[in-house]
MDTraj code that builds the backbone (N, CA, C; nanometers):
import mdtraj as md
import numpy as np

residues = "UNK UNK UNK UNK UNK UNK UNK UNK UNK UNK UNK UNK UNK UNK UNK UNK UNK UNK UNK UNK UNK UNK UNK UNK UNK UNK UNK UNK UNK UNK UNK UNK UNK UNK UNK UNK UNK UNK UNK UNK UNK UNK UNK UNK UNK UNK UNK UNK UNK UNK UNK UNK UNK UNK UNK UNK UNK UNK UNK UNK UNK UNK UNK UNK UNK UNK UNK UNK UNK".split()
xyz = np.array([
    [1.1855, 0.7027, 0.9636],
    [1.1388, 0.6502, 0.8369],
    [1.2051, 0.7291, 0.7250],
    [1.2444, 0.6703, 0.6088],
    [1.3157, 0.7229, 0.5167],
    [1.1950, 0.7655, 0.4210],
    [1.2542, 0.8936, 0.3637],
    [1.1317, 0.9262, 0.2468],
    [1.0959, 0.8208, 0.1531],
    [1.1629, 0.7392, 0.1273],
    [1.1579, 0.6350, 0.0329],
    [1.0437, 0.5203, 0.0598],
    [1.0897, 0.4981, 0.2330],
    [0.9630, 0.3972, 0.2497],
    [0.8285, 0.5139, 0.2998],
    [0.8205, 0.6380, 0.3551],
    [0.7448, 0.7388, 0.3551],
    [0.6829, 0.7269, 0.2089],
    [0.7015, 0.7413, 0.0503],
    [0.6509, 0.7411, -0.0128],
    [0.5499, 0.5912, -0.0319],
    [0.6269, 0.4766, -0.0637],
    [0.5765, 0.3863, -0.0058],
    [0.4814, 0.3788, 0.0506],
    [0.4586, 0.3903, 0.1700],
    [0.3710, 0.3741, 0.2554],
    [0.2413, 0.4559, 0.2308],
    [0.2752, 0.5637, 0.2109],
    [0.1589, 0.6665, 0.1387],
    [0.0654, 0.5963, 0.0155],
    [0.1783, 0.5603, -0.0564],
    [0.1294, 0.5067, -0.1959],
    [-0.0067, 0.3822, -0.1482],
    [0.0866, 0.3021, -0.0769],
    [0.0014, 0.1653, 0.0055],
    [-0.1269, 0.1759, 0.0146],
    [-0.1240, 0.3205, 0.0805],
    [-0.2762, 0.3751, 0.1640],
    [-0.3436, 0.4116, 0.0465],
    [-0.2920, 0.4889, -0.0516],
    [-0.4007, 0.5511, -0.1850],
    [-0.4442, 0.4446, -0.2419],
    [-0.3582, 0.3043, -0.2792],
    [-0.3807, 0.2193, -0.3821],
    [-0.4972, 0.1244, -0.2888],
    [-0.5122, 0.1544, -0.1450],
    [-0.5532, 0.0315, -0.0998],
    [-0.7134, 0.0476, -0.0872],
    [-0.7927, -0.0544, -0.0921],
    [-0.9121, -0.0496, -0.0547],
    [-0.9799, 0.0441, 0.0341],
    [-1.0899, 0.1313, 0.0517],
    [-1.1155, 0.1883, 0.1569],
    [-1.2042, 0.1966, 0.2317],
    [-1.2473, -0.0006, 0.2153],
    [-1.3705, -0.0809, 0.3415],
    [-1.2105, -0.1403, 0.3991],
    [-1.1082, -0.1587, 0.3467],
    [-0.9783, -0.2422, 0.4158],
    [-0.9510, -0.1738, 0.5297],
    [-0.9204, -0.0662, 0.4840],
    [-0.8772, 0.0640, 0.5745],
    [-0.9517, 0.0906, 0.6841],
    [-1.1187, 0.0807, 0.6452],
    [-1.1898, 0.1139, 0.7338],
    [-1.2076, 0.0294, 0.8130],
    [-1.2828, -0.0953, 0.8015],
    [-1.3063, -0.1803, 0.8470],
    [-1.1937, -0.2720, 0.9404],
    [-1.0921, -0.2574, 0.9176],
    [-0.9782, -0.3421, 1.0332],
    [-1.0054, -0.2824, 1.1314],
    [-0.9403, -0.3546, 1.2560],
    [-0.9360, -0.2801, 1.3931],
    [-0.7907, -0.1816, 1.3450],
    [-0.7568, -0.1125, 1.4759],
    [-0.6669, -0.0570, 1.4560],
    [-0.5109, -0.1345, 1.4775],
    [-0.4797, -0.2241, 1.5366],
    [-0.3928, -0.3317, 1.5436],
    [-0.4168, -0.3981, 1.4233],
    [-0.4745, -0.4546, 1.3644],
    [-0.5050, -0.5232, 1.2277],
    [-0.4471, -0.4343, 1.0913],
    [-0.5324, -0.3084, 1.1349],
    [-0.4818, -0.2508, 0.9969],
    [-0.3316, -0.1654, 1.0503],
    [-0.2686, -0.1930, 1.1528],
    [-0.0950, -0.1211, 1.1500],
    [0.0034, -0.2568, 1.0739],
    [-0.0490, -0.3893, 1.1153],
    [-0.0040, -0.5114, 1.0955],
    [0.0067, -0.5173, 0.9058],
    [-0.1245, -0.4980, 0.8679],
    [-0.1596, -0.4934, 0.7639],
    [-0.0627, -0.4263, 0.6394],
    [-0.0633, -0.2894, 0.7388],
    [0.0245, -0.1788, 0.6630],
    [0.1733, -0.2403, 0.6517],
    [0.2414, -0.2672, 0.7691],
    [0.3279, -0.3172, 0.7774],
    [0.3721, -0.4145, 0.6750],
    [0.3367, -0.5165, 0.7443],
    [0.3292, -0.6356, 0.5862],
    [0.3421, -0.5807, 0.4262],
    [0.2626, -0.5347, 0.4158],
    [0.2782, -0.4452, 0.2784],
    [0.4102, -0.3727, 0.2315],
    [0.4091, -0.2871, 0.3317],
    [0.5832, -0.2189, 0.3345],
    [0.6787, -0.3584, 0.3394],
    [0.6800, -0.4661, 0.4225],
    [0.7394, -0.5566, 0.4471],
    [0.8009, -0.6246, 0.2878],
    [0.6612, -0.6734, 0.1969],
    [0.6393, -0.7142, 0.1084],
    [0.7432, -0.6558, 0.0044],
    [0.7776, -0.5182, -0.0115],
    [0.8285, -0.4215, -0.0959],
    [0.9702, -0.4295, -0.0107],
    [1.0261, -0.4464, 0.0835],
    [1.1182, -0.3532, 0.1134],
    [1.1184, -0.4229, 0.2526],
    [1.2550, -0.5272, 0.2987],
    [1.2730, -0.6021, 0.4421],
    [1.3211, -0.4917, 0.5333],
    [1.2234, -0.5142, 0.6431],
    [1.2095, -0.4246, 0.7328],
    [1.3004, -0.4559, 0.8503],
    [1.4381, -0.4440, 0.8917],
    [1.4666, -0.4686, 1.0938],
    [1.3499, -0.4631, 1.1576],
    [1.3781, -0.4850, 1.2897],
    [1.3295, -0.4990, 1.3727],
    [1.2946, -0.3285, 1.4274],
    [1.4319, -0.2722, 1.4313],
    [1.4287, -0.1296, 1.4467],
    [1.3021, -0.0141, 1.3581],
    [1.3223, -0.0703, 1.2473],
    [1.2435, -0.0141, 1.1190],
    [1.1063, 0.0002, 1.1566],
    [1.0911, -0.2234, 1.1683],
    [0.9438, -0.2042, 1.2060],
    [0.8846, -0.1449, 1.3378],
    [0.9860, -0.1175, 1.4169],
    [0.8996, -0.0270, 1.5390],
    [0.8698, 0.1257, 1.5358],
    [1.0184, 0.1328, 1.4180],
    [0.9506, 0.3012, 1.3834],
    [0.8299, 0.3155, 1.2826],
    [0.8290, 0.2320, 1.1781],
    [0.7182, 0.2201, 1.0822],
    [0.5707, 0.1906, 1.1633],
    [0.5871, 0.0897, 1.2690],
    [0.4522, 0.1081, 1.3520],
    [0.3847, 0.2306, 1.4417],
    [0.5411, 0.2932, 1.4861],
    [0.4874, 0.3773, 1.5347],
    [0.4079, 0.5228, 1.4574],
    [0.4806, 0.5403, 1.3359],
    [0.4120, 0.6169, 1.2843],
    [0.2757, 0.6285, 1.2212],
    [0.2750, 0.4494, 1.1837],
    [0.1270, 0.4195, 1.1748],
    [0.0414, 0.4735, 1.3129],
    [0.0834, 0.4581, 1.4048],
    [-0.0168, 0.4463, 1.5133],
    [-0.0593, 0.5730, 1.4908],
    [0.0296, 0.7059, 1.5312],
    [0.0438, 0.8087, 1.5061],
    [-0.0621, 0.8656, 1.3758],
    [-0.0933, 0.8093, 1.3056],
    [-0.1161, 0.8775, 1.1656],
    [-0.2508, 0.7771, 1.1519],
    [-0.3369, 0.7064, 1.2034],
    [-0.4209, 0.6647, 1.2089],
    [-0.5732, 0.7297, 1.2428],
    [-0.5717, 0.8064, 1.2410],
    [-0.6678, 0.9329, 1.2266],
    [-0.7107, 0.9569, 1.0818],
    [-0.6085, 0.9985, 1.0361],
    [-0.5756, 1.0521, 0.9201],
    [-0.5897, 0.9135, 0.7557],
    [-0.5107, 0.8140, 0.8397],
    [-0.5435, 0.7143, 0.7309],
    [-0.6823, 0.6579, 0.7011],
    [-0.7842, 0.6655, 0.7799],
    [-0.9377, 0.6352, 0.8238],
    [-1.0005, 0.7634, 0.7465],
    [-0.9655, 0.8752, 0.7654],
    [-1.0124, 1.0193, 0.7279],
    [-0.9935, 1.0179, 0.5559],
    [-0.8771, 0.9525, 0.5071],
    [-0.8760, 0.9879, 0.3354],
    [-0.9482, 0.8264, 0.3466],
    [-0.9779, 0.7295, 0.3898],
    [-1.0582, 0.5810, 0.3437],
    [-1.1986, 0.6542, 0.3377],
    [-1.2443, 0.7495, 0.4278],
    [-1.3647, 0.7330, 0.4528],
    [-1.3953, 0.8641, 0.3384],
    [-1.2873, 0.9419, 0.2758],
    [-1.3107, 1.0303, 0.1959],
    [-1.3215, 0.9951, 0.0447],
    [-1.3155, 0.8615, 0.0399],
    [-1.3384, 0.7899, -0.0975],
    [-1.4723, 0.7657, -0.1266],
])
top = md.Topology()
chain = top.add_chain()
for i, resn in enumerate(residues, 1):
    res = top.add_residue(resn, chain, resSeq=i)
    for name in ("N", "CA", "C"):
        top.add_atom(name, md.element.get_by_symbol(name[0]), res)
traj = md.Trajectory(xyz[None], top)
């Protein structure tokens, strides 16, 4: 992931709702995230498997600042 869509993606998570965040399953809200990045910035195929994976990865953490709102 490039810092660029790294910022991005960060940003996504601060600006976004945090019943959205919470409330998806965890497949729902990587999809979710995705799309979003998608929306801003066309993703490969390659991209989106690294961008998912880091979601997966970091899904602890994205639930942890939703639920800290």
């Amino acid at each position: 992931m490039t810092p660029l869509m790294m910022r991005r993606f960060w940003s996504f998570v601060e600006q976004a709702q945090a019943n959205v965040l919470i409330t998806l399953d965890d497949v729902s809200l990587e999809q979710w995230l995705i799309n979003r990045l998608y929306q801003e910035q066309y993703l490969d195929h390659n991209q989106t498997d690294v961008v998912s994976d880091y979601i997966r990865s970091r899904l602890p953490l994205i639930r942890e600042i939703a639920h800290a709102r």
